[in-house]
KOLBAMI-14471 format. One record per residue (C-alpha): z negated, y, x; residue in one letter; residue number from 0. Coordinates in steps of 0.25 Angstrom, whole numbers. Layout:
BEGIN
(pt (Z Y X) A NUM)
...
This chain:
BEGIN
(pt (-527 369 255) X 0)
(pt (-516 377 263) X 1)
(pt (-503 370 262) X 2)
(pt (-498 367 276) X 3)
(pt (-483 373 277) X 4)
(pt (-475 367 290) X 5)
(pt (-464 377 296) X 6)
(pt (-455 377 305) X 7)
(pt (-459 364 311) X 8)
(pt (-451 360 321) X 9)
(pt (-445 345 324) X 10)
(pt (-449 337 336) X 11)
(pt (-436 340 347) X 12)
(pt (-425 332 349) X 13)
(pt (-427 319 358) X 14)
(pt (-424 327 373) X 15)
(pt (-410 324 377) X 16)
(pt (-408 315 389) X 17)
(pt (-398 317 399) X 18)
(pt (-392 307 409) X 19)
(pt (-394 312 422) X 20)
(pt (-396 305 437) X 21)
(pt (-400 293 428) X 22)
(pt (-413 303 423) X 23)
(pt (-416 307 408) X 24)
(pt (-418 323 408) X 25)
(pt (-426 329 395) X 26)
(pt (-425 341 389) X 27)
(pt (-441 348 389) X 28)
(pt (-446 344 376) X 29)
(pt (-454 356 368) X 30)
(pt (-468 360 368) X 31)
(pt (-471 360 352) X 32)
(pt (-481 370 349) X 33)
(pt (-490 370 333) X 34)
(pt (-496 381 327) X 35)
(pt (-504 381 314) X 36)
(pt (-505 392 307) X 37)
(pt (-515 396 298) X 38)
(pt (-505 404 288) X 39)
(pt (-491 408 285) X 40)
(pt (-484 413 298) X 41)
(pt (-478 423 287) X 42)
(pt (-493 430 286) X 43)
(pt (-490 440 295) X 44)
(pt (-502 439 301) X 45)
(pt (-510 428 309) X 46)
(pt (-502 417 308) X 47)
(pt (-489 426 308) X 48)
(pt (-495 431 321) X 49)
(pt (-497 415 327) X 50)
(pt (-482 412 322) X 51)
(pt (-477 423 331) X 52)
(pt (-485 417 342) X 53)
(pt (-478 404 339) X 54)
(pt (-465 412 339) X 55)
(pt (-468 418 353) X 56)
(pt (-469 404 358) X 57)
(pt (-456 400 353) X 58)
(pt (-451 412 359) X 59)
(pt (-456 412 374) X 60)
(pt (-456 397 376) X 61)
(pt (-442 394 369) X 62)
(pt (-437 380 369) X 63)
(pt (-449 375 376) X 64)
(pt (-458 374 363) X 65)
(pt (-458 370 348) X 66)
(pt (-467 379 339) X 67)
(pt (-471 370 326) X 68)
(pt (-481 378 315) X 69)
(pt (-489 377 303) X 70)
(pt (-492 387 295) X 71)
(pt (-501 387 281) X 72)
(pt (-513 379 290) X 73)
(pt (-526 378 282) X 74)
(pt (-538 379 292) X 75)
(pt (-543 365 289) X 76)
(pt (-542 350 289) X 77)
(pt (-527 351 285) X 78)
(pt (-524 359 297) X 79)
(pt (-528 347 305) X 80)
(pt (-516 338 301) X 81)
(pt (-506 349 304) X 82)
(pt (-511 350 317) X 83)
(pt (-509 335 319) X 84)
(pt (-497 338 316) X 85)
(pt (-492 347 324) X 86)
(pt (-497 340 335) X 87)
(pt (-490 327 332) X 88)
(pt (-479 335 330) X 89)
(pt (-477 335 346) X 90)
(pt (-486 350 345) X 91)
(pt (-492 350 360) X 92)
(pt (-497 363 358) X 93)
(pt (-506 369 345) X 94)
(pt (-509 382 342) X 95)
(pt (-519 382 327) X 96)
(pt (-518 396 324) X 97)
(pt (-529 401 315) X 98)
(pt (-547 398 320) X 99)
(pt (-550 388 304) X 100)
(pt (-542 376 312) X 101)
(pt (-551 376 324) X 102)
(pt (-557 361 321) X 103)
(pt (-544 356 314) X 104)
(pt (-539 360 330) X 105)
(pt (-549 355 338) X 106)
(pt (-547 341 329) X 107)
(pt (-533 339 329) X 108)
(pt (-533 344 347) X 109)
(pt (-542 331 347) X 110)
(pt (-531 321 340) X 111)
(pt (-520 328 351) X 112)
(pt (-525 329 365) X 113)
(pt (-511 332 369) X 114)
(pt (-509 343 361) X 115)
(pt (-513 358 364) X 116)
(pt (-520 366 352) X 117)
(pt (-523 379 352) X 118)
(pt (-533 386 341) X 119)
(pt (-533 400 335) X 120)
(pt (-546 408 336) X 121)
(pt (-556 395 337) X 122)
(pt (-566 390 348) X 123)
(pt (-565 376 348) X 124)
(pt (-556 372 360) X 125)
(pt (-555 357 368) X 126)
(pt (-545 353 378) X 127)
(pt (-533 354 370) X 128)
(pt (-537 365 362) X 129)
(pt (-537 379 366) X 130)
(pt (-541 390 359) X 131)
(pt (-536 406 356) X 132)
(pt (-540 418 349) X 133)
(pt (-535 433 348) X 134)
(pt (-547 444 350) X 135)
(pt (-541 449 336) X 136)
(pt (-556 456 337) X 137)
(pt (-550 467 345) X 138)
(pt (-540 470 335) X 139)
(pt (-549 471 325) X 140)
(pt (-557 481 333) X 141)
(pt (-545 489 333) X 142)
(pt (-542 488 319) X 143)
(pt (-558 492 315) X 144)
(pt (-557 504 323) X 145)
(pt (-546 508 315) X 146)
(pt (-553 504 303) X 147)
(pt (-565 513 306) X 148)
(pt (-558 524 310) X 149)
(pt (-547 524 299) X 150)
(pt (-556 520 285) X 151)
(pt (-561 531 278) X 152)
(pt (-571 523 269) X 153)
(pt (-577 516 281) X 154)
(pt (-577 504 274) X 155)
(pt (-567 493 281) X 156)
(pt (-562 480 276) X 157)
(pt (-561 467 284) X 158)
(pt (-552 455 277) X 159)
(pt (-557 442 283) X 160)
(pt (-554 427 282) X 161)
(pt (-565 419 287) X 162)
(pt (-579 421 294) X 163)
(pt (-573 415 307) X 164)
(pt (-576 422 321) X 165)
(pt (-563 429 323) X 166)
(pt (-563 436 309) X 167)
(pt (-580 440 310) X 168)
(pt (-575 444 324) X 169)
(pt (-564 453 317) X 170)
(pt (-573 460 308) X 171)
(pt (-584 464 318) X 172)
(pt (-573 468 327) X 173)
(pt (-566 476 315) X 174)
(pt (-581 481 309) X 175)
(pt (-586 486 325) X 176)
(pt (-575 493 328) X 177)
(pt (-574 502 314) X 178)
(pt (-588 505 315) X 179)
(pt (-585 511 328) X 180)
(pt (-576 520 322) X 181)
(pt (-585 522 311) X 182)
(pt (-599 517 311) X 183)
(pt (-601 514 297) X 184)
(pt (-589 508 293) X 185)
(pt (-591 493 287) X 186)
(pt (-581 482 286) X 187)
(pt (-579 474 272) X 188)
(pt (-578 460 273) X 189)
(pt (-571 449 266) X 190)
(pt (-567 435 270) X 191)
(pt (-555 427 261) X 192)
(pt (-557 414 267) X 193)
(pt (-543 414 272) X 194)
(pt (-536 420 284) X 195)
(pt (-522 421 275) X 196)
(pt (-523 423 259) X 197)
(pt (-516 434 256) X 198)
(pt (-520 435 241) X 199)
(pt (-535 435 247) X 200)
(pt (-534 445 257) X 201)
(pt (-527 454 247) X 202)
(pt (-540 453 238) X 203)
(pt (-550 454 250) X 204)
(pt (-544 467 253) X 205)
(pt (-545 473 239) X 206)
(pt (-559 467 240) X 207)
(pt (-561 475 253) X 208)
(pt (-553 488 246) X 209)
(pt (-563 488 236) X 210)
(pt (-575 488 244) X 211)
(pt (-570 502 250) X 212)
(pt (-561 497 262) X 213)
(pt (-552 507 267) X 214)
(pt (-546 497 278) X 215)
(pt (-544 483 279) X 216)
(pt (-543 473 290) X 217)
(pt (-539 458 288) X 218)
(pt (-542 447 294) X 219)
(pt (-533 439 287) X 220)
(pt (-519 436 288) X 221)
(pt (-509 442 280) X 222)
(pt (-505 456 276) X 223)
(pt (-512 455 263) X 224)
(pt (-525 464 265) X 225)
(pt (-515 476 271) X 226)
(pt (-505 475 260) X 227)
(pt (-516 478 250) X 228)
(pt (-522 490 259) X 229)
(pt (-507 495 257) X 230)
(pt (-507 495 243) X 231)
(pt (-523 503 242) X 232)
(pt (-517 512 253) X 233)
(pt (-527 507 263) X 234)
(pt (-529 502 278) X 235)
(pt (-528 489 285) X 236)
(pt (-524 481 297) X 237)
(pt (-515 468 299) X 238)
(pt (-521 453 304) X 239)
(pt (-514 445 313) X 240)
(pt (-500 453 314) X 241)
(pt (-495 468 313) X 242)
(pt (-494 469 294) X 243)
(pt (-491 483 293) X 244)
(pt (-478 479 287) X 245)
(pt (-487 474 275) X 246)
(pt (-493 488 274) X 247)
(pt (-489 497 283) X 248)
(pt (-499 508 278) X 249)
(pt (-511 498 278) X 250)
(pt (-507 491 290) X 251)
(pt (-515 500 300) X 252)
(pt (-513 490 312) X 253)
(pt (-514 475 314) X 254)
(pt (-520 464 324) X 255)
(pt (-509 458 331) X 256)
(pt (-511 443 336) X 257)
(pt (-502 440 347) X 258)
(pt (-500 425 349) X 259)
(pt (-488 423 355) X 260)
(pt (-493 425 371) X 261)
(pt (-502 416 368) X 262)
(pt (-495 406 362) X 263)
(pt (-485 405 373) X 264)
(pt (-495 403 384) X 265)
(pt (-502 393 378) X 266)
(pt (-488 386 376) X 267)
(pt (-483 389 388) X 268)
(pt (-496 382 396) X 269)
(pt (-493 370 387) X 270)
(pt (-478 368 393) X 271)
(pt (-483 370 406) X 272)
(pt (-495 362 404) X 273)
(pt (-507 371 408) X 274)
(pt (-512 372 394) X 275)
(pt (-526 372 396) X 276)
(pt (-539 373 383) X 277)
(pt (-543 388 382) X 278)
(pt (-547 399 375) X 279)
(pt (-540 411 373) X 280)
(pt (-546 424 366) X 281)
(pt (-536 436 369) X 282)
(pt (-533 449 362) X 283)
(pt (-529 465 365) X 284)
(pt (-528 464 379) X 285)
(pt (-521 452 380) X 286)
(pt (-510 456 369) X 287)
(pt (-516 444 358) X 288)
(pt (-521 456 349) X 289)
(pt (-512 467 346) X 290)
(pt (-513 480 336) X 291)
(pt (-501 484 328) X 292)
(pt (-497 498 329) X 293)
(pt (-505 506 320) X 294)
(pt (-501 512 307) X 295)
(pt (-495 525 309) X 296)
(pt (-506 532 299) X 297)
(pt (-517 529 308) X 298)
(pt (-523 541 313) X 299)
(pt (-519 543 330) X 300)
(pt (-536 544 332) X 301)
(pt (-538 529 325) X 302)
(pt (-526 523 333) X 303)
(pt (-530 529 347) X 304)
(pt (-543 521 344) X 305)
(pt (-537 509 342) X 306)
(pt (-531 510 353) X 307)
(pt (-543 513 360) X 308)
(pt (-548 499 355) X 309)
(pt (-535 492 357) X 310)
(pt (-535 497 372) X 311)
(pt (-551 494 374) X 312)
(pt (-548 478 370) X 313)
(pt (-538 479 380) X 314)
(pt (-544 487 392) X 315)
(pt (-559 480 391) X 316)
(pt (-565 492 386) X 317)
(pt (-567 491 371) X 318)
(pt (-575 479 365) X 319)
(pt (-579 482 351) X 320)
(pt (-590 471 351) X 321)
(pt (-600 479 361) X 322)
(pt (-614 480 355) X 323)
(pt (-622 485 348) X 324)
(pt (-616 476 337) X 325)
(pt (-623 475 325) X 326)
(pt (-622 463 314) X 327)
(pt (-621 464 299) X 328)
(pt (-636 462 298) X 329)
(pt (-637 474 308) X 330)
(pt (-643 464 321) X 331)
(pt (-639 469 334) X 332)
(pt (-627 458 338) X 333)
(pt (-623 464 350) X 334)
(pt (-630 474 359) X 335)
(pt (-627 487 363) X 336)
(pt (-617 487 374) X 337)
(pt (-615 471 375) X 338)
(pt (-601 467 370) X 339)
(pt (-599 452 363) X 340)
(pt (-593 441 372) X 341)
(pt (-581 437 366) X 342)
(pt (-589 422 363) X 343)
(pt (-597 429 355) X 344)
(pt (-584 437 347) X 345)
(pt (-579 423 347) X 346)
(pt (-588 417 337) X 347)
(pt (-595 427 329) X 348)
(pt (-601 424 317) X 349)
(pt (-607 439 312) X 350)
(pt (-602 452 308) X 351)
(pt (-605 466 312) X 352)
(pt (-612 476 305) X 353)
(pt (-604 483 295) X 354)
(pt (-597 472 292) X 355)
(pt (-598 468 276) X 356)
(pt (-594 456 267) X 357)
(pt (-585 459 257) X 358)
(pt (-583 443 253) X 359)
């Protein structure tokens, strides 16, 4: 079991001051407290470092108007349930739970506090005070697969997962689709660890993936682990979560950037004006939520002008790696030729593409 590590909690304010004045009291505005629950370390310098600096924004736009309270080290299970409780008794009016394994524990805790705004990570289950967001990472990765297939010379490509969940299967087809345009009979090498942050397991996953003749490395996972081993074989990999070149700044070719903060301080801000409504939110590279690092200056000039063919596709409407014909492992035609996948369809799938191969 994780052990839960409270930082930077922060004290209920003071009683407001009361002034005499015409007979009248006068209060000082108390503070909107705000939660999050993080999933890791905010020192990973990856997913949950990228949700931190979302809370951070917060702080920063909105000032004295909100408290931002945080738990980070959260196991996605039943003990994730009393720290939500928690936070929410705290005085919390607003929730964010960071990471898609605490969707239930969520849902359940919303139930016990009517009163209280929660917002999920990456989940579908939604009620009245419940809303839900996610990132398109799925364009990132479309990027970094591009790069992938152009760049490996053994055509054989590595994929570092966590678990079979939607986002991550997503990531791999995403990632798989786009090297194989580049290069029609590159595969991708799978592993799943089980965990979204053990370093000690990712570092052995990627020597797993190395060994099995992987030139490149992409991780799913969140710290810089899988790149700093790359470093030291003198190979090639992209950051998760956050720019990780400074672990290995010959590795590193480029990283997904997740870009919280916006978010973040809309949904606060329609909490103090009270126009906070249950939605779902799915945005990426057009709307600034997905964002590439700059490219390792090794990359050839070709390879990064089609990245930035991708990059500006996504954004202008005109690139959409999931148009058919799209093939499954098994070889059944998934997507016809010309269709594109509805993004409800993205949301939950469950298979991968052809060419992708478990490694685990």
């Amino acid at each position: 079991m994780t052990i839960l590590t409270r930082r930077n909690f922060i004290q209920a304010a003071g009683a407001a001051a009361t002034l005499p004045m015409l007979g009248s009291k006068a209060f000082a505005q108390e503070k909107l407290k705000v939660g999050f629950v993080f999933l890791g370390p905010i020192g990973d310098y990856g997913w949950t470092w990228a949700h931190n600096k979302g809370r951070e924004a917060v702080n920063a736009a909105l000032g004295d108007k909100v408290e931002t309270i945080y738990v980070e080290n959260v196991a996605e299970d039943a003990s994730a349930v009393p720290v939500m409780r928690d936070l929410a008794q705290q005085g919390c009016k607003l929730i964010f739970t960071t990471s898609y394994g605490y969707m239930d524990q969520t849902i359940q805790v919303a139930s016990e506090f009517p009163e209280v705004k929660f917002e999920h990570c990456t989940g579908f289950k939604r009620a009245d005070n419940v809303s839900t967001y996610n990132s398109r990472f799925h364009e990132g990765r479309a990027v970094l697969g591009t790069i992938a297939g152009k760049m490996s010379k053994s055509g054989i490509l590595g994929y570092l997962g966590s678990y079979k969940v939607p986002e991550v299967v997503l990531g791999v087809n995403s990632f798989a689709l786009s090297a194989q345009k580049q290069n029609p009979d590159a595969v991708v090498k799978l592993v799943m660890i089980d965990s979204w942050f053990d370093p000690a397991k990712e570092a052995a996953a990627t020597e797993t993936l190395i060994n099995l003749g992987c030139d490149i490395v992409t991780a799913h996972t969140d710290s810089p682990a899988a790149l700093q081993i790359l470093e030291q074989k003198g190979l090639y990999g992209f950051g998760q979560g956050a720019d990780m070149s400074s672990f290995a700044p010959n590795a590193h070719l480029t990283a997904i950037e997740d870009i919280w903060g916006p978010y973040y301080i809309e949904r606060t801000q329609a909490v103090l004006d009270g126009t906070w409504a249950s939605a779902d939110s799915w945005e990426g590279m057009k709307e600034g939520t997905v964002v590439i690092s700059p490219y390792n200056k090794t990359m050839p000039a070709d390879v990064a002008a089609l990245a930035d063919q991708v990059q500006a596709g996504w954004k202008d409407g005109t690139y959409n790696i999931f148009t058919g014909p799209i093939y499954d492992q098994e070889g059944n035609l998934k997507v016809k030729d010309g269709e594109i996948m509805p993004l409800s369809d993205l949301a939950v799938i469950d298979w991968y593409v052809k060419g992708v191969q478990s490694a685990s």
